[in-house]
C-alpha positions as CSV (number, residue, x, y, z in Angstrom):
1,X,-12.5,17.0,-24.2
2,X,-13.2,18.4,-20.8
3,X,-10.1,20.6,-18.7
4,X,-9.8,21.3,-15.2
5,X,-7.0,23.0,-13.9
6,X,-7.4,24.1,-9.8
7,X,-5.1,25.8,-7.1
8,X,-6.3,26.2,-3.7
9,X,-4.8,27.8,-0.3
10,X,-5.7,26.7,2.9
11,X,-4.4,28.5,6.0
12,X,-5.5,28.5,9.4
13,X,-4.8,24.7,10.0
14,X,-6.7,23.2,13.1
15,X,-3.6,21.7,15.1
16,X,-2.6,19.7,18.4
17,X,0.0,20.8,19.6
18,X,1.7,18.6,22.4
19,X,2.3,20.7,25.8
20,X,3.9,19.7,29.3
21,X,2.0,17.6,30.8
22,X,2.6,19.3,34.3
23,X,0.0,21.9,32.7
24,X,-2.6,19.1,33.3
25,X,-3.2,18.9,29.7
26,X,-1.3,17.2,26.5
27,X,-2.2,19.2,23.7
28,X,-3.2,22.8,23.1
29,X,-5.4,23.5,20.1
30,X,-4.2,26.2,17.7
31,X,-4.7,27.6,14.0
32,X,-1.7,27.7,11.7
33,X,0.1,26.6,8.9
34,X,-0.8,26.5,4.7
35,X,-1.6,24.1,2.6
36,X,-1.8,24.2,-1.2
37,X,-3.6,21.8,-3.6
38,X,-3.2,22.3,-7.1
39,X,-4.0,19.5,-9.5
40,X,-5.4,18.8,-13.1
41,X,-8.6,16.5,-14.2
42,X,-8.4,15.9,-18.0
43,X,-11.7,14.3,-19.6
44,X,-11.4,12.8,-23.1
45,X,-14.2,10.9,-24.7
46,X,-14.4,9.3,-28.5
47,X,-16.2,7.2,-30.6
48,X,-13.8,4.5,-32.1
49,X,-15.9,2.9,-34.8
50,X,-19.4,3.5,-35.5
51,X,-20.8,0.7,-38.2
52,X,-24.0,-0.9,-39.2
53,X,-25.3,-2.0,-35.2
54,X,-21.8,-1.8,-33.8
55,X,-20.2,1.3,-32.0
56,X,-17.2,1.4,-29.8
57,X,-16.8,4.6,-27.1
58,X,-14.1,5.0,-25.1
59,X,-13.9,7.7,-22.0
60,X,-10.9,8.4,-20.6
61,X,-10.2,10.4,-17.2
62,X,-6.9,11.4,-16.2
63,X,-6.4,13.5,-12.8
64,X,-3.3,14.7,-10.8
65,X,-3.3,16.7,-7.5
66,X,-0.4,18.1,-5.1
67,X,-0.8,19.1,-1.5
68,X,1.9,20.8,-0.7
69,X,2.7,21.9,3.3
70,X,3.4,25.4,2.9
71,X,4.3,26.3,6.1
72,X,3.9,25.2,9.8
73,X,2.9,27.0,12.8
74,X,6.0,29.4,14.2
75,X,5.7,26.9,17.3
76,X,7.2,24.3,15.5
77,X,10.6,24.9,14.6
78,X,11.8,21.6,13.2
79,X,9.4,22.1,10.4
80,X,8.2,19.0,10.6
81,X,4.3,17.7,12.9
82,X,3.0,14.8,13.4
83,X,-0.5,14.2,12.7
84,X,-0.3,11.2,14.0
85,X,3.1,10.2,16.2
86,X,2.0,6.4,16.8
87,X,0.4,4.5,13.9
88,X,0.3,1.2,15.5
89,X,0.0,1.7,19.4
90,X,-0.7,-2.1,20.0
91,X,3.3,-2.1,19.0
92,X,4.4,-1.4,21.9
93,X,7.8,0.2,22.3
94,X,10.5,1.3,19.9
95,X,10.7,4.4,17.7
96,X,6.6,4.2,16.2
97,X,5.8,5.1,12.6
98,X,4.4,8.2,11.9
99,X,1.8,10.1,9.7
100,X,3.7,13.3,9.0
101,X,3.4,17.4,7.7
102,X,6.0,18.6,6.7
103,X,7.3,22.0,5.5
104,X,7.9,21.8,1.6
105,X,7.2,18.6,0.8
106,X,3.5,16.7,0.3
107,X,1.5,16.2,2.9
108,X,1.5,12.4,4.2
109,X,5.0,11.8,5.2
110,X,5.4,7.9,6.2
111,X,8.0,8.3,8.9
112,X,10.1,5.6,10.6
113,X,13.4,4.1,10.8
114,X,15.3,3.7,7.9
115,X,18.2,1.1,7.0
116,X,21.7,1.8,7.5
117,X,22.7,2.0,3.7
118,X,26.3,1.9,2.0
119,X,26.9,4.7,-0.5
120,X,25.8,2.3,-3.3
121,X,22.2,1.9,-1.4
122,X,23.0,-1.8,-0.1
123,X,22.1,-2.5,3.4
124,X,24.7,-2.4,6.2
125,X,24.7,-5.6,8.1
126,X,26.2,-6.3,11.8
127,X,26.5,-9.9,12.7
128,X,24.7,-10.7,9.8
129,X,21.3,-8.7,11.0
130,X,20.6,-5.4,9.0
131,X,21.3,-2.3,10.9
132,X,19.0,0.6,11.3
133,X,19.2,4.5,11.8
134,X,19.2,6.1,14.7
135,X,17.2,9.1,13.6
136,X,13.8,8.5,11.3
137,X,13.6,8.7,8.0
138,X,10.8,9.6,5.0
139,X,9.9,6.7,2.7
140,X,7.8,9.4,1.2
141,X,4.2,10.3,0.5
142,X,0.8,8.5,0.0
143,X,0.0,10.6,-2.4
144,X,0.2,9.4,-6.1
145,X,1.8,10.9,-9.3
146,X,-1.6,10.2,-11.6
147,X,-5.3,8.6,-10.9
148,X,-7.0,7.6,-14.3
149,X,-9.4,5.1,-15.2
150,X,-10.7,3.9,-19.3
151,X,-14.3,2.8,-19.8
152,X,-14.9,1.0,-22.9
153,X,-18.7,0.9,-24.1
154,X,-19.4,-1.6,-26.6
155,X,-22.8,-1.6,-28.3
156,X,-24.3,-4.6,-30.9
157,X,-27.7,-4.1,-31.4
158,X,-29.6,-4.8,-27.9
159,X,-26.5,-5.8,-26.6
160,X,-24.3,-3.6,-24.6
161,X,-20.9,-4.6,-23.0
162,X,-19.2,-2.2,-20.6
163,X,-15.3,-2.7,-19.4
164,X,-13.7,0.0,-17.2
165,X,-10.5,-0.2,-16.0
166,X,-9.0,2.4,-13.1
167,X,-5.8,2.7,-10.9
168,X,-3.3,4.6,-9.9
169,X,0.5,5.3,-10.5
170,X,2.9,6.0,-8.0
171,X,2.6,6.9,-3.9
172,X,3.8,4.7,-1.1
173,X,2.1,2.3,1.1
174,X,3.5,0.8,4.7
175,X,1.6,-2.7,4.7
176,X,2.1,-3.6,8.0
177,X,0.4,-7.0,7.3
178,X,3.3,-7.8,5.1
179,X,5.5,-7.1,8.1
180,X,3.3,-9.1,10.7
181,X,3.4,-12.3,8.3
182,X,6.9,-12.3,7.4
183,X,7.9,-12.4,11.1
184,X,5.5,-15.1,12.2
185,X,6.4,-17.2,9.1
186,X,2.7,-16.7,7.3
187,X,3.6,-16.1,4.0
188,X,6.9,-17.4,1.8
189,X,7.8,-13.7,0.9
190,X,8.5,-15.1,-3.0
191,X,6.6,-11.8,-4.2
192,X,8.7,-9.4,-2.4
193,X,10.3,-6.5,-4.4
194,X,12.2,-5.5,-1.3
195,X,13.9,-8.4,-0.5
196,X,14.9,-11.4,-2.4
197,X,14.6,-13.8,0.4
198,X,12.0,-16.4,1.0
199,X,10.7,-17.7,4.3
200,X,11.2,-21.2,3.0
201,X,15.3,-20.6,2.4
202,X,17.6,-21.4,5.4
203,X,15.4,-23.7,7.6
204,X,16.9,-26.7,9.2
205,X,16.6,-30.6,7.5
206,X,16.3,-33.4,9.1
207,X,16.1,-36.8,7.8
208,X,13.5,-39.0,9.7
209,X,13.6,-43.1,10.6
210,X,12.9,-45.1,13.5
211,X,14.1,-46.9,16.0
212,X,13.3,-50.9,16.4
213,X,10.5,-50.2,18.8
214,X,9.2,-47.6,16.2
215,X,10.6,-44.6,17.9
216,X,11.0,-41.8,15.7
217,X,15.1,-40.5,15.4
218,X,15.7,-37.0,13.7
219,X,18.7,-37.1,12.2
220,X,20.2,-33.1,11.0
221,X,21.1,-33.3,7.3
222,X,21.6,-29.4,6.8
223,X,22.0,-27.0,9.3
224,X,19.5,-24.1,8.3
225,X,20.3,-19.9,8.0
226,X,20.1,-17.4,5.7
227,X,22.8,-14.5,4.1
228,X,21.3,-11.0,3.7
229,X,21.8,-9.3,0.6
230,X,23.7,-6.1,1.5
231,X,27.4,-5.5,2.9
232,X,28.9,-5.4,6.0
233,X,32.5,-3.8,7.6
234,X,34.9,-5.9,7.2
235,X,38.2,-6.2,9.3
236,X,40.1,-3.2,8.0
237,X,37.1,-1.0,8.3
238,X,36.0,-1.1,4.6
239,X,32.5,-2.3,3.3
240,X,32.7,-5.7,1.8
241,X,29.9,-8.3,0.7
242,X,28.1,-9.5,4.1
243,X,28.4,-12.9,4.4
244,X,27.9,-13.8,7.6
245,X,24.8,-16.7,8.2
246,X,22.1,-16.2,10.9
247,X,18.7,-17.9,11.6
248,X,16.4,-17.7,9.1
249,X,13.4,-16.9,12.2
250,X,12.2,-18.5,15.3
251,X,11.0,-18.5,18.5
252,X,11.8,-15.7,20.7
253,X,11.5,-13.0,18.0
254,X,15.0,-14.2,16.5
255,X,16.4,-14.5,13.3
256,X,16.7,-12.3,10.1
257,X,13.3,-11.6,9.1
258,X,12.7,-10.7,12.9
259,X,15.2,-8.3,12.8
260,X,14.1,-7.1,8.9
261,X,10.9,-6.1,9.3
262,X,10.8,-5.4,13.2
263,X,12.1,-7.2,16.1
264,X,9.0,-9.0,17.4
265,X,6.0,-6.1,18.0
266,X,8.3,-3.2,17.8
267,X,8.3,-2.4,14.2
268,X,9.7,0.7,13.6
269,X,11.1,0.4,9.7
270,X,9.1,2.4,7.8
271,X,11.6,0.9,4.5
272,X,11.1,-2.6,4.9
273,X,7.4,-3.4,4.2
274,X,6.9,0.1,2.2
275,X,5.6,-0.4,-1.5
276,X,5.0,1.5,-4.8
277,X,1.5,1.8,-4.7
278,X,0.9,1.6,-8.0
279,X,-2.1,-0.5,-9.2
280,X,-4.7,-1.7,-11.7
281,X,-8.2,-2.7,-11.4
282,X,-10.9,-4.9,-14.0
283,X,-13.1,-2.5,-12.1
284,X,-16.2,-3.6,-13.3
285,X,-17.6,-5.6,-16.2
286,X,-20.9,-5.6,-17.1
287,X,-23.3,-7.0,-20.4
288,X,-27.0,-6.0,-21.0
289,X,-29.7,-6.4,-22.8
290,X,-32.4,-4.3,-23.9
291,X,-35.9,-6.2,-24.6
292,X,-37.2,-5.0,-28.1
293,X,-40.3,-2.7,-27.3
294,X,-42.8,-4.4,-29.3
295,X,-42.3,-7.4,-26.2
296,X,-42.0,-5.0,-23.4
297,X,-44.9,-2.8,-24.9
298,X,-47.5,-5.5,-24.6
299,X,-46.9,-5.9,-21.0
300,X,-47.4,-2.7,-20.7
301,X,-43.7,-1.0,-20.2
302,X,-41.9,1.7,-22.4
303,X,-38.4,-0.2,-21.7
304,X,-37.5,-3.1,-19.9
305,X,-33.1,-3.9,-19.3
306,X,-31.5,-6.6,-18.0
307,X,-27.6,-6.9,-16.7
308,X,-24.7,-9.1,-15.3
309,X,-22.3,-7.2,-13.6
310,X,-18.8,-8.1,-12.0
311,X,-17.0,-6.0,-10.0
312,X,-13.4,-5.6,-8.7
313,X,-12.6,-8.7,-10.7
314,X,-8.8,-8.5,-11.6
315,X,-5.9,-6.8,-9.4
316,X,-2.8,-5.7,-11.2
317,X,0.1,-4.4,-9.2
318,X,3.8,-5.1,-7.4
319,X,2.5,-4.3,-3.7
320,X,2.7,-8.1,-1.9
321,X,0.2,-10.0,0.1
322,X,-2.4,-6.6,0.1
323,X,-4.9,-5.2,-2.7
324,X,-2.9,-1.2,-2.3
325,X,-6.0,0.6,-2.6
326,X,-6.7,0.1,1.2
327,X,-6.0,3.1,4.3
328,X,-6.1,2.7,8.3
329,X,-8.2,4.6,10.5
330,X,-6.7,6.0,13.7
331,X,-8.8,7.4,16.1
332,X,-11.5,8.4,14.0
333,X,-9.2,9.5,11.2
334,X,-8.9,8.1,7.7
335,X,-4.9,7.6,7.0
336,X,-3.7,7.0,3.6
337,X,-0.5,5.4,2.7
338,X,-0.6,3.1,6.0
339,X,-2.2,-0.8,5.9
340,X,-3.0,-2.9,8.4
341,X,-4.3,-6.4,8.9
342,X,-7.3,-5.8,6.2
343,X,-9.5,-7.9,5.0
344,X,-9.1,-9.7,1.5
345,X,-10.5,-7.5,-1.2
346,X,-13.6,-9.6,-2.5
347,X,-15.0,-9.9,-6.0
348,X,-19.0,-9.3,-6.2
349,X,-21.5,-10.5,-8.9
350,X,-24.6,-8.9,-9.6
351,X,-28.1,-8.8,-11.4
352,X,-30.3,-6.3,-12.6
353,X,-33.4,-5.5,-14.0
354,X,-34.4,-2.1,-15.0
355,X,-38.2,-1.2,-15.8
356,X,-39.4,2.0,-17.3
357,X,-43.1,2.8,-17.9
């Protein structure tokens, strides 16, 4: 068993620091503000069974870390900086997400508009549309609660099958893809945790036949629309169940899953498309074989190996349409906890052949 217990300080943060722009300039650059990271790596290795030509070893790592925002600049006095105020410029207008410090709490801060919510958590409708704050809210950190992976080493003779598994538990994600296909109608939303609606629910029906000169006619057999889960003020004042219908989407960014995840490309709720990151990985897989020296020794080797290996071959986890184990980059930086538009996690296959003379 292998221990490693760390606490570090950093002071002296490099920070921008927005300024007038009647200066001629829009940021100042400055020192300030703490940081701590403490964390734990636990290493524990065994072997299972060890019989005739068959052993079993098993190495498990387990590691934890905190970064904690210590303190801010004295500049800023709401105790609370951006790293970076506008995730998703090419969403133009509205309140922008944000990558956020702030005093006392982890670092990483996924900032946005929040849902109006009743005392019970239920969403606040108006009209039937959900209703959002007015001042942003934290749907917490990137930053997960435990990072561990298992490798299981299984040898038979010349045979040797290797199985690790890794992942994560806890931390948030913002998948802004799940936000772009919801409101365009890309996906059916059937995996959702958030919300238990599906694209496919309140569209229009029409029954189709045709005329004599083989015209089509449309005729409407039920008139489409959605009711979102949540509550709304009823006549006296008082919350009661919303139960108002609205369009389920369509053209001219209209409809409830327009309004859910972000009216059209000004998607400022940070709640709606946020995610337990939590996942599981069949990281990698592999089998070899070992060619008995008395073959390999009259071609003139000492050892000769050969392998199949797979790689990223099974995802576990609640996060919709995305593999969580993603981050965006935003002007040059590497941002955790945000997704956007990525590409589909592949699986790779491989072959090797190791020599040793």
């Amino acid at each position: 068993m292998d221990l490693t217990y760390y606490n570090m300080l950093s002071f002296d943060q490099v920070i921008l620091l927005p300024v007038a722009t009647v200066s001629g300039y829009d940021f100042s650059l400055t020192n300030g503000g703490e940081i701590s990271n403490e964390g734990l790596e636990l290493m524990l290795s065994s072997r299972v069974v060890d019989k005739n030509d068959f052993s079993w070893d098993v190495v498990l790592n387990v590691g934890r870390n905190r970064a904690i925002v210590e303190s801010l600049p004295d500049v800023i006095s709401s105790g609370r900086y951006s790293i970076l105020a506008d995730l998703f410029p090419g969403d133009e207008g509205g309140a922008d997400l944000e990558y956020v410090a702030e005093e006392g709490k982890l670092l990483g801060q996924l900032y946005g508009l929040g849902f109006q919510r009743a005392p019970d958590g239920q969403i606040i409708h108006e009209n039937g549309l959900p209703l959002l704050t007015e001042e942003k809210v934290s749907a917490g950190s990137f930053q997960p609660d435990v990072r561990l992976g298992i490798n299981n080493s299984f040898a038979y003779k010349n045979f040797l099958l290797g199985i690790l598994f890794d992942g994560q538990v806890g931390g948030k994600i913002y998948s802004r893809s799940h936000a772009l296909y919801n409101t365009s109608g890309t996906i059916t939303n059937n995996n959702d945790p958030n919300l238990s609606l599906s694209t496919l629910d309140g569209r229009d029906v029409y029954a189709v036949g045709y005329d004599a000169t083989g015209v089509p006619e449309y005729t409407l057999e039920q008139s489409g629309g959605v009711i979102g889960p949540g509550v709304m003020y009823g006549e006296n004042g008082n919350l009661v169940p919303n139960d108002v219908v609205v369009p389920a989407g369509g053209a001219g960014y209209t409809g409830y899953f327009y309004n859910y995840y972000g009216n059209g490309f000004n998607r400022d709720n940070i709640e709606a498309a946020t995610f337990d990151a939590t996942y599981f990985k069949l990281r990698e897989v592999s089998l070899s074989y070992s060619i008995p020296e008395s073959l390999v020794n009259k071609m003139g080797m000492a050892t000769a190996r050969v392998s199949f290996i797979g790689r990223n071959l099974l995802l576990f986890s609640e996060v919709p349409t995305i593999d969580p184990e993603t981050y965006s980059i935003r002007n040059g930086t590497f941002v955790n906890g945000f997704e956007s538009t990525q590409l589909p996690s592949t699986r790779s296959w491989g072959f090797s052949v190791n020599i040793g003379f």
